[in-house]
N, CA, C and O atoms as CSV, one atom per row, in Angstrom:
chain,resi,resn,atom,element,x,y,z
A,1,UNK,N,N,-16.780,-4.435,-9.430
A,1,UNK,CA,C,-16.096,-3.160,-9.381
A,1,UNK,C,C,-14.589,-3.383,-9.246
A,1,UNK,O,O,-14.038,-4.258,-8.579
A,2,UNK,N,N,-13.918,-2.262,-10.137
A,2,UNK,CA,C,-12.073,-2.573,-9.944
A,2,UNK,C,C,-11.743,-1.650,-8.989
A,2,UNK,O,O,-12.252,-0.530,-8.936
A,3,UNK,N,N,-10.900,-2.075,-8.216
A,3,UNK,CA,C,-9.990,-0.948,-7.229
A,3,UNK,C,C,-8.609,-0.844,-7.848
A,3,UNK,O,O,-7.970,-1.747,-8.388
A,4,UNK,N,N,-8.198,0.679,-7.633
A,4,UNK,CA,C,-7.038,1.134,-7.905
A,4,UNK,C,C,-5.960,0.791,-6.677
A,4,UNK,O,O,-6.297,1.041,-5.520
A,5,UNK,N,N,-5.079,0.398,-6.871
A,5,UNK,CA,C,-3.900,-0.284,-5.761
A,5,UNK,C,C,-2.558,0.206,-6.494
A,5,UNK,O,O,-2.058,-0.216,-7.537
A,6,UNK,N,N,-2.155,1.158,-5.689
A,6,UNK,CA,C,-0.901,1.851,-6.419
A,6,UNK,C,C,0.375,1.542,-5.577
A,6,UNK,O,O,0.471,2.095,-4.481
A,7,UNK,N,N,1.206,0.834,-5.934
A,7,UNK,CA,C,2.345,-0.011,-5.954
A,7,UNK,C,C,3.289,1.056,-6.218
A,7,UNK,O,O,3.463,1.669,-7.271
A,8,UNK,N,N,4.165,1.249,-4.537
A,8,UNK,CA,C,5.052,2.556,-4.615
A,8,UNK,C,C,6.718,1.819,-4.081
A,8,UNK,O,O,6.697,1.306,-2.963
A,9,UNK,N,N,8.086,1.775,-4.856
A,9,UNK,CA,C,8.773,1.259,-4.999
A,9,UNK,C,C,10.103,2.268,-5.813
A,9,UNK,O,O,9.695,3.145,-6.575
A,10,UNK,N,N,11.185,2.164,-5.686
A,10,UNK,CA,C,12.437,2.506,-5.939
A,10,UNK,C,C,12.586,1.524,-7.535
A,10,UNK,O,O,12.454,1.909,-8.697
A,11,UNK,N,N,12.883,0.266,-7.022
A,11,UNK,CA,C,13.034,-0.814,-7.405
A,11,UNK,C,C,11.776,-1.242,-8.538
A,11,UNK,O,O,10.705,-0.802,-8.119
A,12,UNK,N,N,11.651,-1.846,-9.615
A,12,UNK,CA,C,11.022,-2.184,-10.331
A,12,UNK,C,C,10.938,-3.555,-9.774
A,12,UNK,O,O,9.882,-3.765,-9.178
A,13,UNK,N,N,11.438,-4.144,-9.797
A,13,UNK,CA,C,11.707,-6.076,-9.309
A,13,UNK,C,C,10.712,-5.991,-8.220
A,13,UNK,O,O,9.700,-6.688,-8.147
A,14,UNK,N,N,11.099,-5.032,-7.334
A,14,UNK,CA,C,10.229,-4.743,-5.832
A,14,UNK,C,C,8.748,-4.569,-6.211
A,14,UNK,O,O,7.925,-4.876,-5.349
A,15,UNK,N,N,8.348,-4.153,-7.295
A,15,UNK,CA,C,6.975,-3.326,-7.506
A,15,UNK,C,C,6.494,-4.665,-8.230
A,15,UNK,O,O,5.299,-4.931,-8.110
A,16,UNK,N,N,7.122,-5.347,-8.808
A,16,UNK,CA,C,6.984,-6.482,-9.902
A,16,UNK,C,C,6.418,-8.137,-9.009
A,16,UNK,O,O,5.794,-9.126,-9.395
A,17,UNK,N,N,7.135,-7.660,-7.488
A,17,UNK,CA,C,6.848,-8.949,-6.882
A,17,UNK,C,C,5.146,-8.379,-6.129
A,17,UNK,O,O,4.074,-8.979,-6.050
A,18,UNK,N,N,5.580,-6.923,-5.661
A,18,UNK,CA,C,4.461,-6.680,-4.864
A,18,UNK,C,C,2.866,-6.933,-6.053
A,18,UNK,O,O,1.771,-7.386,-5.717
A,19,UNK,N,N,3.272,-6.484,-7.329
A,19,UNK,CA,C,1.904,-6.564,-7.865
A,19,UNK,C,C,1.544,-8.445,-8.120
A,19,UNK,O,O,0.375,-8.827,-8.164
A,20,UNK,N,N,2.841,-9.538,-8.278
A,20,UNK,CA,C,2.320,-10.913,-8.336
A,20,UNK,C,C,1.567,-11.110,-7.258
A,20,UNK,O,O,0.461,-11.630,-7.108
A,21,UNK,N,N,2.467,-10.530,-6.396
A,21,UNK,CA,C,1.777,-11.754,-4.921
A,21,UNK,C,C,0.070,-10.885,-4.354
A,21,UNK,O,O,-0.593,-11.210,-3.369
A,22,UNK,N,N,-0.111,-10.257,-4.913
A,22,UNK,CA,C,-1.377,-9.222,-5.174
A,22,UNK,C,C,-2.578,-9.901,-6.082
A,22,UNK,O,O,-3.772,-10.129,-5.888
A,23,UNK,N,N,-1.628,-10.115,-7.201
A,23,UNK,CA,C,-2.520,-10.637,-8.409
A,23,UNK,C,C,-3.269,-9.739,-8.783
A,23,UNK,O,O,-3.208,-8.610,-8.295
A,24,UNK,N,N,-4.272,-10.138,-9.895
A,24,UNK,CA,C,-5.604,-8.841,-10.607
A,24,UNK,C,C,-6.956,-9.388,-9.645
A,24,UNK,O,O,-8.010,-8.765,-9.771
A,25,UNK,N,N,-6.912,-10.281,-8.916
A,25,UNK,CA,C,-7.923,-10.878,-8.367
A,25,UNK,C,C,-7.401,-11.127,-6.776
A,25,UNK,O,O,-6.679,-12.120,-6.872
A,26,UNK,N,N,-7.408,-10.938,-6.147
A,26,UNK,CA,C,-6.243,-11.423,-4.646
A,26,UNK,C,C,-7.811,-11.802,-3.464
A,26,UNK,O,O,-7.810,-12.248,-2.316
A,27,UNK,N,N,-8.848,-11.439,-4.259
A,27,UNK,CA,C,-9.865,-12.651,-3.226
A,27,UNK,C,C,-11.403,-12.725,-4.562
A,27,UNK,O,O,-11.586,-11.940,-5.493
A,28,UNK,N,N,-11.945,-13.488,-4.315
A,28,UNK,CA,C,-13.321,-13.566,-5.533
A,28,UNK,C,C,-14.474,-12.463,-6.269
A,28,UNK,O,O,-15.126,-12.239,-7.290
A,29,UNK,N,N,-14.203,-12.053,-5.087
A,29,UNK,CA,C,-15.435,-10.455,-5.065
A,29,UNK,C,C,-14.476,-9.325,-5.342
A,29,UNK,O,O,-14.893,-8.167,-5.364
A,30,UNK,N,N,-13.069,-9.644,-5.577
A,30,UNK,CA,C,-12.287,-8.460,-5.824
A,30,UNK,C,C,-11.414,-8.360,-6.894
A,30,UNK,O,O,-10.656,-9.323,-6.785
A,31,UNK,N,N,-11.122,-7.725,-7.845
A,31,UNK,CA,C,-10.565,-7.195,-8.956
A,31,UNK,C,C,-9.839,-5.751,-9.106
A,31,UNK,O,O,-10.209,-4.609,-9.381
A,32,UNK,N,N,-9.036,-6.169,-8.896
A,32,UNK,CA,C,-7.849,-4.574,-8.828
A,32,UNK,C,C,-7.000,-4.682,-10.101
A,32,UNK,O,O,-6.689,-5.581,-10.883
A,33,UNK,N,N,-6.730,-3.190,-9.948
A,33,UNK,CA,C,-6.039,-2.549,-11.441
A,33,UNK,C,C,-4.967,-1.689,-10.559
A,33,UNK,O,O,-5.311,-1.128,-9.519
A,34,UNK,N,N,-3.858,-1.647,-10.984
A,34,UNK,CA,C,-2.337,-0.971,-10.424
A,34,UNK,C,C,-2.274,0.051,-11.300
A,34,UNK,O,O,-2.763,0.098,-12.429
A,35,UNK,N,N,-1.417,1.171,-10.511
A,35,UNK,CA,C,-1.296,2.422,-10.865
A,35,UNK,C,C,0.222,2.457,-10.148
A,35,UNK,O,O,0.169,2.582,-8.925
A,36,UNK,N,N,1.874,2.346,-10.858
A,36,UNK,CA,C,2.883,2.541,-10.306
A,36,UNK,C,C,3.322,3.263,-9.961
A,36,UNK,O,O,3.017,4.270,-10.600
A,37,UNK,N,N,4.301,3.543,-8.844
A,37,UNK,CA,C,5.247,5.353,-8.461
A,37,UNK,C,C,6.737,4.644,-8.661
A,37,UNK,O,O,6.642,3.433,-8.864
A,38,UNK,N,N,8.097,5.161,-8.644
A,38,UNK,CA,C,9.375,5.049,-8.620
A,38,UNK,C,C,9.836,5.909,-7.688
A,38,UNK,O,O,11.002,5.916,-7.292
A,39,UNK,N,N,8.819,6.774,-7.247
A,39,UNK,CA,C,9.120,8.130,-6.228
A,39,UNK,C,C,8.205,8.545,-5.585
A,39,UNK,O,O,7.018,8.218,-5.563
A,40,UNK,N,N,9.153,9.792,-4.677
A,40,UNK,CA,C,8.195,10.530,-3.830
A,40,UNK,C,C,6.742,11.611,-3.931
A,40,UNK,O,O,5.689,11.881,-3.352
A,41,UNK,N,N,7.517,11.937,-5.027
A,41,UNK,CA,C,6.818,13.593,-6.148
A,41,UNK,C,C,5.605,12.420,-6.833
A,41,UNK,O,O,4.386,12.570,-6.748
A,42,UNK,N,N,6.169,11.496,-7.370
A,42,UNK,CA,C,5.252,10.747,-8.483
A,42,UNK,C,C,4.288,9.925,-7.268
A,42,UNK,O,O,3.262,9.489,-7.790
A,43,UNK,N,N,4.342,9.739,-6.375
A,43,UNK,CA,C,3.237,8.783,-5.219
A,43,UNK,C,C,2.274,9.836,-5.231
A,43,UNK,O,O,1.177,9.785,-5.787
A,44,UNK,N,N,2.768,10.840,-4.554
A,44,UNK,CA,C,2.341,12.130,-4.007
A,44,UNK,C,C,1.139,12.824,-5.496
A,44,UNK,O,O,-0.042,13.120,-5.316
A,45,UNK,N,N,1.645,12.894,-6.413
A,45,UNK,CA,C,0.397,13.115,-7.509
A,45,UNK,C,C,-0.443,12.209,-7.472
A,45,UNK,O,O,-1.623,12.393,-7.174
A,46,UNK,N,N,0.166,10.888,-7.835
A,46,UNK,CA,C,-0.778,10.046,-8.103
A,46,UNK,C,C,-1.862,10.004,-7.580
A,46,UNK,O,O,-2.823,9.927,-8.346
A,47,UNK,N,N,-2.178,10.045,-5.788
A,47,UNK,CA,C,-2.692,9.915,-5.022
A,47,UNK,C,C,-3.629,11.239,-5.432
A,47,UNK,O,O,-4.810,10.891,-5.451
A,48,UNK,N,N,-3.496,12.350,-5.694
A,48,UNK,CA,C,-4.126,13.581,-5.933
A,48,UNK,C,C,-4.792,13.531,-7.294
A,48,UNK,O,O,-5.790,14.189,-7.590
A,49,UNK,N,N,-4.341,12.940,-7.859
A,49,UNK,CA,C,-4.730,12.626,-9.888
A,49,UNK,C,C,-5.796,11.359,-9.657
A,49,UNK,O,O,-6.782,11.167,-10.367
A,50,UNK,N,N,-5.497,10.737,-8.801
A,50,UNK,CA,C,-6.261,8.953,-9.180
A,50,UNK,C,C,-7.085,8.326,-7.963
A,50,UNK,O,O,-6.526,7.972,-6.924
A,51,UNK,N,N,-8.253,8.234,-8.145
A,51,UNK,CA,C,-9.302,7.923,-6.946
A,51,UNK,C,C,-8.209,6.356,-6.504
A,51,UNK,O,O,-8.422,5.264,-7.031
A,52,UNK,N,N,-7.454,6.518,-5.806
A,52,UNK,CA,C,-6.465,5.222,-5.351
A,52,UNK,C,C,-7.454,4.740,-4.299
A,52,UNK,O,O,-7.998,5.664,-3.694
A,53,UNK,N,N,-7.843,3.417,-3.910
A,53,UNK,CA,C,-8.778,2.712,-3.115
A,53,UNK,C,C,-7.342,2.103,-1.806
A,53,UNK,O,O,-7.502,1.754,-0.636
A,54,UNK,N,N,-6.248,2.171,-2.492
A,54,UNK,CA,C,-5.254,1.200,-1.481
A,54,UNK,C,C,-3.704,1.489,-2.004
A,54,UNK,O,O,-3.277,1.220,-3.127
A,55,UNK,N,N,-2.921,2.141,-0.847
A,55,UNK,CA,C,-1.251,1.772,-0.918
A,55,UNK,C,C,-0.558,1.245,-0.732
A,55,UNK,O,O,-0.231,1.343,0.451
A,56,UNK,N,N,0.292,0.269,-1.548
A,56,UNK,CA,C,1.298,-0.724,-1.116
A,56,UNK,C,C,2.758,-0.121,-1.279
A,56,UNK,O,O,3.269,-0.024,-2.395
A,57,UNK,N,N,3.386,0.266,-0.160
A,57,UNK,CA,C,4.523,1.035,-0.073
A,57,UNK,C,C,5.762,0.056,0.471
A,57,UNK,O,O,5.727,-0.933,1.203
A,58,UNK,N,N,6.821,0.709,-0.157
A,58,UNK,CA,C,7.769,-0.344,-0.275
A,58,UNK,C,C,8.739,0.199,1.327
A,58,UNK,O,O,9.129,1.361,1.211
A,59,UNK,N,N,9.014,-0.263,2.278
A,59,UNK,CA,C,9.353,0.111,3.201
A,59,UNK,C,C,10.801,0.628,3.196
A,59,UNK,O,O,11.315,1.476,3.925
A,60,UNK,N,N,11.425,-0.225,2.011
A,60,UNK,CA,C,12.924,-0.218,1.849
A,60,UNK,C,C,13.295,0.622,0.845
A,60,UNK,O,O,14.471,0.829,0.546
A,61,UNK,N,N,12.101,1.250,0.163
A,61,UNK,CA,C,12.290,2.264,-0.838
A,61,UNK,C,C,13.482,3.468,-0.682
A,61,UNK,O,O,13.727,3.583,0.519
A,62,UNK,N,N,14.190,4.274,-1.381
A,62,UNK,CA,C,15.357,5.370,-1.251
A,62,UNK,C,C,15.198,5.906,-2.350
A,62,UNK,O,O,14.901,5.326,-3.395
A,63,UNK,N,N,15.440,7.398,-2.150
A,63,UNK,CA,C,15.437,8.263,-0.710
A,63,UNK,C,C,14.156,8.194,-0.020
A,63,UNK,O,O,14.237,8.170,1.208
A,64,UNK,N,N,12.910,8.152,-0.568
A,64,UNK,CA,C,11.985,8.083,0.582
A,64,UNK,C,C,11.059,6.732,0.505
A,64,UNK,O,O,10.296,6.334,-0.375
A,65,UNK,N,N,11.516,6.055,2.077
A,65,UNK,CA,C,10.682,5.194,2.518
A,65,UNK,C,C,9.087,4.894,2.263
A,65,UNK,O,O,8.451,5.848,1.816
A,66,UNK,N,N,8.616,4.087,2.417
A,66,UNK,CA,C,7.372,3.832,2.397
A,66,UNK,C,C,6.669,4.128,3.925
A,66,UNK,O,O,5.509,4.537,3.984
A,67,UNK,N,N,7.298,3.938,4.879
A,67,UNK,CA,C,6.412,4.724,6.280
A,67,UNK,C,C,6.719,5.872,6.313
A,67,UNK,O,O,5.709,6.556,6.477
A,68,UNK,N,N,7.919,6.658,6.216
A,68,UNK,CA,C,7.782,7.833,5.648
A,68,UNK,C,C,6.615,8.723,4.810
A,68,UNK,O,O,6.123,9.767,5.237
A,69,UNK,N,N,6.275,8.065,3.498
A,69,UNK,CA,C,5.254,8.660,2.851
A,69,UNK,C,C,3.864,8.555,3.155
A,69,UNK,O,O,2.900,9.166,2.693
A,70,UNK,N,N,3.967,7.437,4.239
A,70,UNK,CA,C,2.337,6.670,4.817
A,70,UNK,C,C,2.135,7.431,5.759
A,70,UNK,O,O,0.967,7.615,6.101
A,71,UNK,N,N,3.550,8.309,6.678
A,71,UNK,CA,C,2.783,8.939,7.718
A,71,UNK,C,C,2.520,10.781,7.284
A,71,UNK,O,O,1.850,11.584,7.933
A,72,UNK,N,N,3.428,11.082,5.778
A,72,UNK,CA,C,2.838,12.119,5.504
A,72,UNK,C,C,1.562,12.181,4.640
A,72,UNK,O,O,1.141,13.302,4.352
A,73,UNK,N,N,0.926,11.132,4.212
A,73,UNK,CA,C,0.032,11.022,3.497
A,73,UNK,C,C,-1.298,11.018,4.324
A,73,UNK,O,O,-2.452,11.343,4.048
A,74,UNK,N,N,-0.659,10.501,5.496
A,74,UNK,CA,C,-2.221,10.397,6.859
A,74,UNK,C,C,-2.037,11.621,7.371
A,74,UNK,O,O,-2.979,12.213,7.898
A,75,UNK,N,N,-1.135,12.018,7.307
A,75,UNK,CA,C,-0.784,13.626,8.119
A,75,UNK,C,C,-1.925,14.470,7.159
A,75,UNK,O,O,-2.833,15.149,7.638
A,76,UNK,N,N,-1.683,14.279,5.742
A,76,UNK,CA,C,-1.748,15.801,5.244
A,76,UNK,C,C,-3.233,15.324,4.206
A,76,UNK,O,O,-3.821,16.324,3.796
A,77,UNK,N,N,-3.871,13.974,3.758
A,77,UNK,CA,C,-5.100,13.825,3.628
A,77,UNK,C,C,-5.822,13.711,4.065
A,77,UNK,O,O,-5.456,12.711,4.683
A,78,UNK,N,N,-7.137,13.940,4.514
A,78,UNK,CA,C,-8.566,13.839,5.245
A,78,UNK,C,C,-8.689,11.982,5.546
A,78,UNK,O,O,-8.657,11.258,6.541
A,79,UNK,N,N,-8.838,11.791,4.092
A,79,UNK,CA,C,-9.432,10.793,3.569
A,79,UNK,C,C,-8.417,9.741,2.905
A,79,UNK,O,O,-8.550,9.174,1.820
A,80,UNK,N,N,-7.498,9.637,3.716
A,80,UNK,CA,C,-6.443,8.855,2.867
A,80,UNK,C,C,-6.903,7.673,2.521
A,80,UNK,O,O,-7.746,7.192,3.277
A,81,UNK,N,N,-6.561,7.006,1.502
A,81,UNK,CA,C,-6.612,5.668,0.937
A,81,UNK,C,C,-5.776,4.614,2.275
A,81,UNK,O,O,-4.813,5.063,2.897
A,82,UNK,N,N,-6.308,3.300,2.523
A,82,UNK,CA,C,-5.581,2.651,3.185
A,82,UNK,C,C,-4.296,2.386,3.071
A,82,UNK,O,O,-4.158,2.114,1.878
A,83,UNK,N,N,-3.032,2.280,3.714
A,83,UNK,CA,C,-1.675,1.933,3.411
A,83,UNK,C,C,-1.366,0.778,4.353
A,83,UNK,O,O,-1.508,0.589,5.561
A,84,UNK,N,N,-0.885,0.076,3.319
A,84,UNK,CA,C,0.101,-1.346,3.363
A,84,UNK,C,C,1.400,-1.019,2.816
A,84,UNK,O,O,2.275,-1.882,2.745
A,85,UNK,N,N,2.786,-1.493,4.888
A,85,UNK,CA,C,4.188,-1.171,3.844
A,85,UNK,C,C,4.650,-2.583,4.125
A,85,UNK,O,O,4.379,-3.257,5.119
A,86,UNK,N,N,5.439,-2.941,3.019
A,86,UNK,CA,C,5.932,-4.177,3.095
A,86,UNK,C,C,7.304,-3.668,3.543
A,86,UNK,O,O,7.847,-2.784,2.882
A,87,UNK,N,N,8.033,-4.297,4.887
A,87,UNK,CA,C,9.187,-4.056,5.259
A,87,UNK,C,C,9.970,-5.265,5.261
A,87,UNK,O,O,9.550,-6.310,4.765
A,88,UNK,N,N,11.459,-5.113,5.980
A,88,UNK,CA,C,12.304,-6.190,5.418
A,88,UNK,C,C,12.335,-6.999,6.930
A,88,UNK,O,O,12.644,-8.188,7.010
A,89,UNK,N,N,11.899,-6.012,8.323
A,89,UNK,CA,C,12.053,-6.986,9.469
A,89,UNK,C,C,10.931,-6.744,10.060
A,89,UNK,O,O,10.414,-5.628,10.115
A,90,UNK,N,N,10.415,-7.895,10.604
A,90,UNK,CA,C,8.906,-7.903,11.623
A,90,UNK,C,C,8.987,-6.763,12.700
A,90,UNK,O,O,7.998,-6.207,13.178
A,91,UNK,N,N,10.268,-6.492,13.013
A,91,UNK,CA,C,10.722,-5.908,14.325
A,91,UNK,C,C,10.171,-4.047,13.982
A,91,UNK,O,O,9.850,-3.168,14.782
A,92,UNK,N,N,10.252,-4.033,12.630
A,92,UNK,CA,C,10.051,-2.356,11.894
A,92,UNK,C,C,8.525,-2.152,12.308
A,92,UNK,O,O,7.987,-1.079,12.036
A,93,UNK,N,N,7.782,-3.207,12.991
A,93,UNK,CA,C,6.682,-3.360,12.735
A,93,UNK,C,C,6.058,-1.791,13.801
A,93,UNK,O,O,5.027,-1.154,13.584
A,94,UNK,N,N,7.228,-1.503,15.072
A,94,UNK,CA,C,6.732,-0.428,15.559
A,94,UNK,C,C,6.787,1.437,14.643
A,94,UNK,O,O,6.330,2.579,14.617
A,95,UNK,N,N,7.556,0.644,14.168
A,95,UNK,CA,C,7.728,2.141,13.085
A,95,UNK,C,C,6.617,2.036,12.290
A,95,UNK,O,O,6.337,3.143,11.831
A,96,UNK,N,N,5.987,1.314,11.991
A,96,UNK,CA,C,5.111,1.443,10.819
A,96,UNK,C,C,3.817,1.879,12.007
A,96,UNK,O,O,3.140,2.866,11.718
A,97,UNK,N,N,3.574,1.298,13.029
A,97,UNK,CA,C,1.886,1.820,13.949
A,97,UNK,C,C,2.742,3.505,14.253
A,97,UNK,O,O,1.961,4.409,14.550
A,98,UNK,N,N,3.910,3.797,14.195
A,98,UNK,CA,C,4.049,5.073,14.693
A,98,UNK,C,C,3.355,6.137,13.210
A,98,UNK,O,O,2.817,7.242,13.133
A,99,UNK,N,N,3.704,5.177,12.328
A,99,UNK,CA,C,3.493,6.115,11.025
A,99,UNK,C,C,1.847,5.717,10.380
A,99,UNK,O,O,1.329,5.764,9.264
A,100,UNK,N,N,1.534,5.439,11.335
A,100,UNK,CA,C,-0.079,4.636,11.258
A,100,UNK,C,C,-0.883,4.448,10.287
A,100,UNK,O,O,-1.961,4.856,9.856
A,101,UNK,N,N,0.259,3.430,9.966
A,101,UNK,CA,C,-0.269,2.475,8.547
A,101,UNK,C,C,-0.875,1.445,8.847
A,101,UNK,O,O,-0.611,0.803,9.864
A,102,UNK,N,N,-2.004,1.046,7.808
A,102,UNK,CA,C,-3.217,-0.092,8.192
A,102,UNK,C,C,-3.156,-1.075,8.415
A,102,UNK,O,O,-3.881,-1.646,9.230
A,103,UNK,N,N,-1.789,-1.862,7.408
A,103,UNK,CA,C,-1.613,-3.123,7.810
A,103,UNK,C,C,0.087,-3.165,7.364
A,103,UNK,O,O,0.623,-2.225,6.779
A,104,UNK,N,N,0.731,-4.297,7.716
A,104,UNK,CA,C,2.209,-4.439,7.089
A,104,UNK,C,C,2.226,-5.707,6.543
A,104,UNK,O,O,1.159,-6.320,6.569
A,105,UNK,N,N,3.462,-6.391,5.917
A,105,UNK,CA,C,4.115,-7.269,5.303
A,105,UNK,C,C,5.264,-7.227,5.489
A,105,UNK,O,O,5.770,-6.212,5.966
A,106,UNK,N,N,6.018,-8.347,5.157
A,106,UNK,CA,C,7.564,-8.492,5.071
A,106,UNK,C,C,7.939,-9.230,4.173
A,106,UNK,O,O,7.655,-10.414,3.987
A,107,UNK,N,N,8.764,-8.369,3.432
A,107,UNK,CA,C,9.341,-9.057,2.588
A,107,UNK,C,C,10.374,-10.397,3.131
A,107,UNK,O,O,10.772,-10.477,4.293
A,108,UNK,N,N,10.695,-11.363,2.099
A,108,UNK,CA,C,9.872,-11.306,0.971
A,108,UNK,C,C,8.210,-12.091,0.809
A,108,UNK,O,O,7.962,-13.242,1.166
A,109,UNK,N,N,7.411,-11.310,0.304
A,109,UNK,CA,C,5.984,-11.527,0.169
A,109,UNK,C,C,5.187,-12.863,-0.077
A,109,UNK,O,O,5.077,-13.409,-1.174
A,110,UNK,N,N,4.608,-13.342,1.202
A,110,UNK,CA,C,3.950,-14.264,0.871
A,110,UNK,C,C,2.459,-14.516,0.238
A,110,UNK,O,O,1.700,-14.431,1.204
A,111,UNK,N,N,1.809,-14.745,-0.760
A,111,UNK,CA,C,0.746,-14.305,-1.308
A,111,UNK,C,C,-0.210,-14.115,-0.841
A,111,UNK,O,O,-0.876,-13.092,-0.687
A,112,UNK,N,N,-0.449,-15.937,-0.363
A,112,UNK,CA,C,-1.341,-15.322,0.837
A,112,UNK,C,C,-2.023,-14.510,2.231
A,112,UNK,O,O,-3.153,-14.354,2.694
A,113,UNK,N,N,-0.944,-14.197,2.508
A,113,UNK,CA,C,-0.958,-13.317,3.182
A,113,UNK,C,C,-0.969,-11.914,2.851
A,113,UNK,O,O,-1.815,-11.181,3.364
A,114,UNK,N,N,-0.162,-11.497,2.092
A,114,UNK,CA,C,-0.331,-10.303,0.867
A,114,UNK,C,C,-2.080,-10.309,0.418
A,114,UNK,O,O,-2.671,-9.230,0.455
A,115,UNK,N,N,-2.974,-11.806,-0.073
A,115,UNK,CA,C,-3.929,-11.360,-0.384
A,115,UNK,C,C,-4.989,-11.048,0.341
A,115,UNK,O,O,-5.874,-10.254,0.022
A,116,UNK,N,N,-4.869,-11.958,1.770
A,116,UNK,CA,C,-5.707,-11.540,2.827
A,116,UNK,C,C,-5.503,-9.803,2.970
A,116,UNK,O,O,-6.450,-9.091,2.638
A,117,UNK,N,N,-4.424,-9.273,3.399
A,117,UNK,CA,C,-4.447,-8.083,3.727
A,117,UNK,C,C,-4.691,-7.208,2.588
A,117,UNK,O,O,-5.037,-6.094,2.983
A,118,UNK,N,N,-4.646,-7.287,1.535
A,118,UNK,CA,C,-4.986,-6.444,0.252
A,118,UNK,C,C,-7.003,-6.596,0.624
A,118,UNK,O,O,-7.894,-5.776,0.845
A,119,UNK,N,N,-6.934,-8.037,0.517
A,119,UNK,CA,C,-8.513,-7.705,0.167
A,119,UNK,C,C,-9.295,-7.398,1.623
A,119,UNK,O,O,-10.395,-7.104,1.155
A,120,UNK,N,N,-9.419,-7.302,2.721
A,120,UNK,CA,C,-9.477,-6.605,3.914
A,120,UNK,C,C,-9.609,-5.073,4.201
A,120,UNK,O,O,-10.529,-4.421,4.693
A,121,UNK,N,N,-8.101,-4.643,3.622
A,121,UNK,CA,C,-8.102,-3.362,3.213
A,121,UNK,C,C,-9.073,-3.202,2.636
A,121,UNK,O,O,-10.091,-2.751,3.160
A,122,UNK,N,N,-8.961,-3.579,1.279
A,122,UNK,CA,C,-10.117,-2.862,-0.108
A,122,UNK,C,C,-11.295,-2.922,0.804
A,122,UNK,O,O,-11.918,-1.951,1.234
A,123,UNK,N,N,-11.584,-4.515,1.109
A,123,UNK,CA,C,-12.946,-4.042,1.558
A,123,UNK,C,C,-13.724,-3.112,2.795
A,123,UNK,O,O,-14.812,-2.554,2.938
A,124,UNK,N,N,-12.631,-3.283,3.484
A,124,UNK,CA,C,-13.220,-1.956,4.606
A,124,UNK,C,C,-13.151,-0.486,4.037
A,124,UNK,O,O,-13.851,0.307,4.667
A,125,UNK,N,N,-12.269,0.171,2.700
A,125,UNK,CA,C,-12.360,0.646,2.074
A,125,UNK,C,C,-13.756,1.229,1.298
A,125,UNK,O,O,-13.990,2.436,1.234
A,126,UNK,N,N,-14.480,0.387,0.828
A,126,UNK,CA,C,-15.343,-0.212,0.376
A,126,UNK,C,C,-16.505,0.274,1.095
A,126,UNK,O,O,-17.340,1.008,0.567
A,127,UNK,N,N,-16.564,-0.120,2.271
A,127,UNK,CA,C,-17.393,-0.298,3.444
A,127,UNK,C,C,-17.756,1.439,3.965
A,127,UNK,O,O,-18.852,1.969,4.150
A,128,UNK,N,N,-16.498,1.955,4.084
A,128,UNK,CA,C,-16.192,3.284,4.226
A,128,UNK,C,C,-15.968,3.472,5.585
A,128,UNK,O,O,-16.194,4.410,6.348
A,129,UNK,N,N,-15.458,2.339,5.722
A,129,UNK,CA,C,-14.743,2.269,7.070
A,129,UNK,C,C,-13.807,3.484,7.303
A,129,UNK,O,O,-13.281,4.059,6.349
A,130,UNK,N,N,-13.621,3.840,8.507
A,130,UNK,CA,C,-12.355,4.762,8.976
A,130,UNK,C,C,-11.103,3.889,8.611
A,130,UNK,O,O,-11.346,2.691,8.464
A,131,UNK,N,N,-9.610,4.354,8.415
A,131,UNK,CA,C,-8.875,4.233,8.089
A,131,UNK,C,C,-7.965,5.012,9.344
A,131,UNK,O,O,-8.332,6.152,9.631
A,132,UNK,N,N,-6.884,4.476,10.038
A,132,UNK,CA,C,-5.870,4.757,10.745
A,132,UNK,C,C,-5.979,6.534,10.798
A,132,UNK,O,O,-6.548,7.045,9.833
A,133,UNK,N,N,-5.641,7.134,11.499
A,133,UNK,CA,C,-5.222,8.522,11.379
A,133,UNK,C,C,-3.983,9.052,12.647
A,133,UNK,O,O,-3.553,10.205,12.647
């Protein structure tokens, strides 16, 4: 089965590293397909248009952040898809449990670690695990 992993970013370069260090495969039993945003309006459909399994939000994104959109997206869906924000300092790490997102990263992205937490996500996803609220 493929999961949808929608890669939300300002920056193209930014969205370009987050989908390498991701890969189409990021553990054996898993196979993901990307769905991109450049924005706030365009995350915000997507998520409403596209059974999304997982969010990778860019923390450093402008005008709107990636914990920004992670904590209106847990605010205002039931059932949100899991969110992963990749930020630029470990220290942001309390802003992101305030905006109670599932897991974080820091740029810049190390794969493995990027793939542990991608495929974790998916699979508690999967599982139908609860998700942060």
């Amino acid at each position: 089965m493929t999961s949808t992993v929608l890669l939300y970013s300002d920056d193209p370069h930014v969205r370009d590293r987050m989908r390498l260090a991701i890969g189409p495969r990021p553990a054996k039993d898993l196979e993901v397909e990307f769905v991109e945003s450049d924005s706030y309006a365009d995350t915000v459909r997507l998520v409403d248009e596209y059974d999304v399994d997982l969010l990778v939000l860019d923390g450093e994104a402008a005008p709107a952040g990636g914990l920004g959109i992670a904590r209106q997206l847990k605010d205002e869906i039931d059932d949100c898809p899991p969110t992963c924000v990749v930020i630029a300092r470990a220290a942001d790490r309390w802003l992101a449990a305030y905006a109670a997102v599932d897991a974080t990263l820091v740029h810049p992205l190390d794969p493995v670690l990027t793939t542990q937490a991608v495929a974790t996500l998916l699979r508690q996803r999967s599982e139908g695990l609860p998700v942060n609220r």
